[in-house]
C-alpha positions as CSV (number, residue, x, y, z in Angstrom):
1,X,0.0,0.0,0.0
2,X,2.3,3.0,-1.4
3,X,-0.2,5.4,-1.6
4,X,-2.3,7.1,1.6
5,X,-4.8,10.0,1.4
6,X,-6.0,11.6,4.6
7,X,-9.6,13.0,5.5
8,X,-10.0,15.6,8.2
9,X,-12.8,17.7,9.8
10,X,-10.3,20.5,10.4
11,X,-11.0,23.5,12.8
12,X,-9.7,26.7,13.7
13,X,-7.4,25.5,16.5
14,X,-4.1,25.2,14.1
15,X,-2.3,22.7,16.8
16,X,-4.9,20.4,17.5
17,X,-5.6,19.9,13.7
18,X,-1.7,18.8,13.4
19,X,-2.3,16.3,16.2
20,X,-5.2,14.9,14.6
21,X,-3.2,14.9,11.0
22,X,0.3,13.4,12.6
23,X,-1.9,10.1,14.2
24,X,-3.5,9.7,10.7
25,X,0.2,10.0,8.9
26,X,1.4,7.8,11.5
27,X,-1.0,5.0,10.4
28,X,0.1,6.0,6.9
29,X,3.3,5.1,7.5
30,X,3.0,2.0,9.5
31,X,0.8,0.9,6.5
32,X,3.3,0.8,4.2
33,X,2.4,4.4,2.4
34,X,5.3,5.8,0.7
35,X,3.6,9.5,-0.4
36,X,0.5,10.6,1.5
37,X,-1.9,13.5,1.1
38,X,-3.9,15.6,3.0
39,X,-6.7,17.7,2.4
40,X,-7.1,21.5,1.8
41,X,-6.8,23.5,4.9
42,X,-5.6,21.3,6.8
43,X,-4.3,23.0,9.8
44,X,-6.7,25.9,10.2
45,X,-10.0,26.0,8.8
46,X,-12.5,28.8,8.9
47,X,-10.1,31.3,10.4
48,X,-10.0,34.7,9.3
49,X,-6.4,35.8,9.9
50,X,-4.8,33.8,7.1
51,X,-2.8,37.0,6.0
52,X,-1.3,36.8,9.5
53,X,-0.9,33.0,9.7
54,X,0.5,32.8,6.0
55,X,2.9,36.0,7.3
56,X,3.9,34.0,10.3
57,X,4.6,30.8,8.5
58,X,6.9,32.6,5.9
59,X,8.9,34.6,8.3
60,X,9.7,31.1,10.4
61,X,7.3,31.7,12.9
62,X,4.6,29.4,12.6
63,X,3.8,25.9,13.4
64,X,3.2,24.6,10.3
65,X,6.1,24.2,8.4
66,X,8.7,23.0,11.0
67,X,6.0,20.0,11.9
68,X,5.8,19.3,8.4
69,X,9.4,18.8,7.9
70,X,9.9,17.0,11.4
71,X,6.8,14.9,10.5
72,X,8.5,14.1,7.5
73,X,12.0,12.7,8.7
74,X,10.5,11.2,11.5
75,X,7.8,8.9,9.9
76,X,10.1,8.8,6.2
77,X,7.1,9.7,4.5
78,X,6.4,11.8,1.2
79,X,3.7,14.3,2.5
80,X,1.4,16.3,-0.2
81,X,0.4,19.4,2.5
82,X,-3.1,19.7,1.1
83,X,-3.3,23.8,1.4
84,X,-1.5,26.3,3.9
85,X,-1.3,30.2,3.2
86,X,2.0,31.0,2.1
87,X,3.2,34.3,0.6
88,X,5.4,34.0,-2.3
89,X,8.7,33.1,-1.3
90,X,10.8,36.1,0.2
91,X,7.9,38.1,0.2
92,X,6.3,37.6,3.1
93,X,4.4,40.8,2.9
94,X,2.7,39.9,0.3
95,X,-0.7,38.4,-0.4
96,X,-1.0,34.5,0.8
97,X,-1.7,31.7,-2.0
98,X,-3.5,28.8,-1.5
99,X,-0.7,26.6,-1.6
100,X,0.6,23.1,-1.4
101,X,3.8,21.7,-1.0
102,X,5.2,18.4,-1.8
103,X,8.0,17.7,1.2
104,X,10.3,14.2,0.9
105,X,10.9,11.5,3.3
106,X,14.2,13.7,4.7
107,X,11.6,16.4,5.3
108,X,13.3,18.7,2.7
109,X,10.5,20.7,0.2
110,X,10.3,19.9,-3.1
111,X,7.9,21.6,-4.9
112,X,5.1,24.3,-4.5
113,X,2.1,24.6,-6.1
114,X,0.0,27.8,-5.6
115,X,-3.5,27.0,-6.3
116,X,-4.5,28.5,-10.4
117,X,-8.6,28.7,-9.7
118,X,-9.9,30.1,-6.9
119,X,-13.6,29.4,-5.5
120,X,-15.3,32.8,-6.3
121,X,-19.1,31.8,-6.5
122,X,-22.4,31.7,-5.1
123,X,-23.5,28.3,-3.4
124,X,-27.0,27.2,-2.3
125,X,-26.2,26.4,1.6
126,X,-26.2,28.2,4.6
127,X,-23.0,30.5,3.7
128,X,-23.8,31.3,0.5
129,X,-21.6,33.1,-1.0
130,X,-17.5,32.0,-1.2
131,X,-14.5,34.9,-2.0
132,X,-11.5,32.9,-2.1
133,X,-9.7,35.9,-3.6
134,X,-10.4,38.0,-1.1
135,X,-7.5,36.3,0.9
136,X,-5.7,34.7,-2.0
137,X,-3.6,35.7,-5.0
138,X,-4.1,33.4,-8.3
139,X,-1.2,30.6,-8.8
140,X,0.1,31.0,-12.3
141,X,2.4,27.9,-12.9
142,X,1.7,24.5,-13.7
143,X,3.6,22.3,-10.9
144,X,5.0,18.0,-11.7
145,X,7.7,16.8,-9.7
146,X,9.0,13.1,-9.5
147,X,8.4,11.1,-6.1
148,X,9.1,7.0,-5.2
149,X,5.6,6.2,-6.0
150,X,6.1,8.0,-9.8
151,X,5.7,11.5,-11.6
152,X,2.9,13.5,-9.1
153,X,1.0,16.4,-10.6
154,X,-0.3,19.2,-8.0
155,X,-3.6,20.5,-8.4
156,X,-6.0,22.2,-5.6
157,X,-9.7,21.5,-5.7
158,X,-11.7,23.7,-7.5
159,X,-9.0,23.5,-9.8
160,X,-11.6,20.0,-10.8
161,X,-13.5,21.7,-13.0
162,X,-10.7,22.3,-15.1
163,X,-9.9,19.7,-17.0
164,X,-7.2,21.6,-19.2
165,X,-5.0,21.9,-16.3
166,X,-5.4,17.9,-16.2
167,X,-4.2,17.6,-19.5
168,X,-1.6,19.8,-19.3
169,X,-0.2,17.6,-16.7
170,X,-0.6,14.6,-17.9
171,X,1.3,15.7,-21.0
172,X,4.3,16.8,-18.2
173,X,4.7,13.4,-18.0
174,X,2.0,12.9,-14.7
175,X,1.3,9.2,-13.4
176,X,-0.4,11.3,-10.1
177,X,-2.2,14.0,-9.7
178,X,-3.2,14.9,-6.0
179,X,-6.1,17.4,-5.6
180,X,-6.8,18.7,-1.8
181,X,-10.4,19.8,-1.2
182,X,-12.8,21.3,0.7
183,X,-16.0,20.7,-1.2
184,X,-19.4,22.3,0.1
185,X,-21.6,19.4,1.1
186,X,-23.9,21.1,-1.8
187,X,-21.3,21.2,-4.8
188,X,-19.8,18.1,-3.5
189,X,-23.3,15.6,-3.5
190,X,-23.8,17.2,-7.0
191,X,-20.2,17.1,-9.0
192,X,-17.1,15.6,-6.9
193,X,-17.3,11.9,-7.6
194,X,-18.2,12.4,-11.3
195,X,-14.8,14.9,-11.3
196,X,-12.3,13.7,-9.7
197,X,-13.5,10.0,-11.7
198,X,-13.3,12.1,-15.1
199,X,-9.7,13.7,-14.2
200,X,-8.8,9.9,-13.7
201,X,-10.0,8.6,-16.6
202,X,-8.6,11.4,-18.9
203,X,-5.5,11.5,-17.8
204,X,-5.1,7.9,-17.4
205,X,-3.8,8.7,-14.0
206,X,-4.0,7.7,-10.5
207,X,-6.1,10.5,-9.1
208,X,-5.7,11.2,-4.8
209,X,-8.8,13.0,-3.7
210,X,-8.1,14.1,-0.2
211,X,-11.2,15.9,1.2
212,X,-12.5,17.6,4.1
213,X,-15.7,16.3,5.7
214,X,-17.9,17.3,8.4
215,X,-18.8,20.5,10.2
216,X,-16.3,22.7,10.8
217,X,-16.7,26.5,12.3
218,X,-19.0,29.0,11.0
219,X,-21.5,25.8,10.6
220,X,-20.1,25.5,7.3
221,X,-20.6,21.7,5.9
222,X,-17.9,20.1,3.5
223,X,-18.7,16.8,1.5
224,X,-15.8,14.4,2.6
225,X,-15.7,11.5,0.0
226,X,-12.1,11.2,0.3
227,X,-11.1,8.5,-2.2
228,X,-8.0,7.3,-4.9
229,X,-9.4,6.6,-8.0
230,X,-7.0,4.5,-10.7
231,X,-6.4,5.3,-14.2
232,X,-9.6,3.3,-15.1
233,X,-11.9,5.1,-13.2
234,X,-11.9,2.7,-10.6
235,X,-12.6,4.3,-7.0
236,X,-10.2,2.1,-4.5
237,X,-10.8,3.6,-1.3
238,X,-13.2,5.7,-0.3
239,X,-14.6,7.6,2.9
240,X,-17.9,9.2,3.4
241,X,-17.4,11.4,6.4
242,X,-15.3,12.0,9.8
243,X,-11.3,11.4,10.1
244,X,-10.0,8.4,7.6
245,X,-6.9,7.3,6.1
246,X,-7.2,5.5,2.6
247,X,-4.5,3.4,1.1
248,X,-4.2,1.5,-2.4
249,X,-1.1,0.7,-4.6
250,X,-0.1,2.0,-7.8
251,X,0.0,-0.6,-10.1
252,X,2.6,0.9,-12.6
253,X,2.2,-2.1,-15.4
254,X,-1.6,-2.3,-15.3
255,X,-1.3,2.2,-15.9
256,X,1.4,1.4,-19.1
257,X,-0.8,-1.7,-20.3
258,X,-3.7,1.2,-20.3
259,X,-2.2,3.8,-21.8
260,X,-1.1,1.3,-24.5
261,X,-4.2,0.0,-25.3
262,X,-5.7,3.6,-25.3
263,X,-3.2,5.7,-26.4
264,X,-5.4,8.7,-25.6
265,X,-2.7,10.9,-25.3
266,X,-1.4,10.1,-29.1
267,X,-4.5,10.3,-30.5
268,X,-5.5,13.8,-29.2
269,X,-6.1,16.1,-32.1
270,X,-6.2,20.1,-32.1
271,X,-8.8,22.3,-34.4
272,X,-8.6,25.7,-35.3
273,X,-11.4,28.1,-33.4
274,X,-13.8,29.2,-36.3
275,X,-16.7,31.8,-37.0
276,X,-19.9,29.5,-35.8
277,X,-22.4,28.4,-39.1
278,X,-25.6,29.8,-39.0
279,X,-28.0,27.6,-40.7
């Protein structure tokens, strides 16, 4: 079981979520995970001074990201950090990104990923109405790095509903993509299994859904339906609500015997934009 992805019900209290995420990595590692993920705002959820945490964390004076590398070393694990707020590097006045980092089992960071869509629109629950960019700054690069479980794309979820971003990876040479998430209970009933099933099956990769799921502050309500879903379209694991870990193993011969047998990736054709026919 190489793989691991990690389901939280996150709160505001930035200590006690990395408790409750280092007993869940923990049991990662012991079962054999070699790369796990966990979800989107992991260590603080619903807080509103994520200018100040994101500040904090990039000046070295945060939490965050010296447990992330001690958590590293000490349980040799890869560790997708679903989302922190981080400022761009060696700016740490400026505004945060949504961003996830990849760290490696000697708990050095090796890539960042600063989330490309944010979640600007109008939901039918009991919030409402969502703003991510009124604490966030727009990603602008595309983000593949190679780990001992194969090539990982970085994605963030709303980035789901994108599915050029998917391709763009897979064509970066992806056999991974991780997508963090925080889906509304309303958006995530509708659309998430049908998504994060149709970036698998496109891409022809393993797809590592890590969600958030329960009630968290605010009374704000997110889906959960962690799962890792193969290059098939297969769902392998997969957990409704509360706190979960979720393993599987990449099967890297039954991924090549796919892409060989449906070369989607060499049969993809490109057409010029015209004027539409009117009939």
């Amino acid at each position: 079981m190489n793989l691991a992805v990690i389901q939280l019900v996150s709160q505001d209290d930035v200590l006690a979520n990395l408790v409750q995420a280092r007993r869940l990595l923990e049991q990662a590692a012991a079962g054999g995970a070699r790369l796990a993920l966990l979800p989107e705002n992991f260590a603080a959820m619903g807080r509103r001074d994520l200018a100040a945490l994101g500040r904090s964390e990039a000046l070295g004076e945060g939490p965050i990201l010296p447990w992330l590398k001690q958590t590293a070393r000490d349980l040799r694990l890869w560790i997708v950090a679903g989302t922190i707020p981080l400022p761009p590097d060696g700016q740490p006045e400026a505004k945060a990104h949504a961003c996830s980092l990849l760290f490696d089992e000697y708990g050095e960071r090796v890539a960042r990923y600063d989330k490309l869509h944010l979640f600007d629109v109008d939901v039918a629950d009991s919030r409402g109405r969502y703003r991510e960019s009124d604490d966030y700054a727009h990603g602008g690069q595309l983000v593949v790095a190679d780990t001992p479980v194969g090539r990982l794309g970085l994605t963030v979820c709303y980035d789901l509903r994108f599915p050029e971003l998917y391709g763009a990876l897979r064509e970066a040479g992806a056999e991974l993509i991780s997508a963090p998430s925080a889906f509304t209970a309303v958006t995530g009933a509708a659309h998430w299994q049908v998504l994060i099933r149709a970036r698998a099956i496109e891409t022809q990769c393993y797809l590592l859904a890590a969600g958030q799921g329960g009630v968290h502050p605010g009374g704000r309500e997110t889906f959960g339906h962690s799962a890792i879903v193969d290059p098939w379209g297969r769902v392998l694991a997969e957990q409704a609500q509360g706190e979960a870990l979720l393993l599987a193993t990449r099967d890297s011969a039954e991924q090549a015997a796919i892409r060989q047998r449906m070369p989607v990736a060499r049969h993809k054709r490109f057409f010029a934009a015209a004027e539409p026919r009117v009939c």
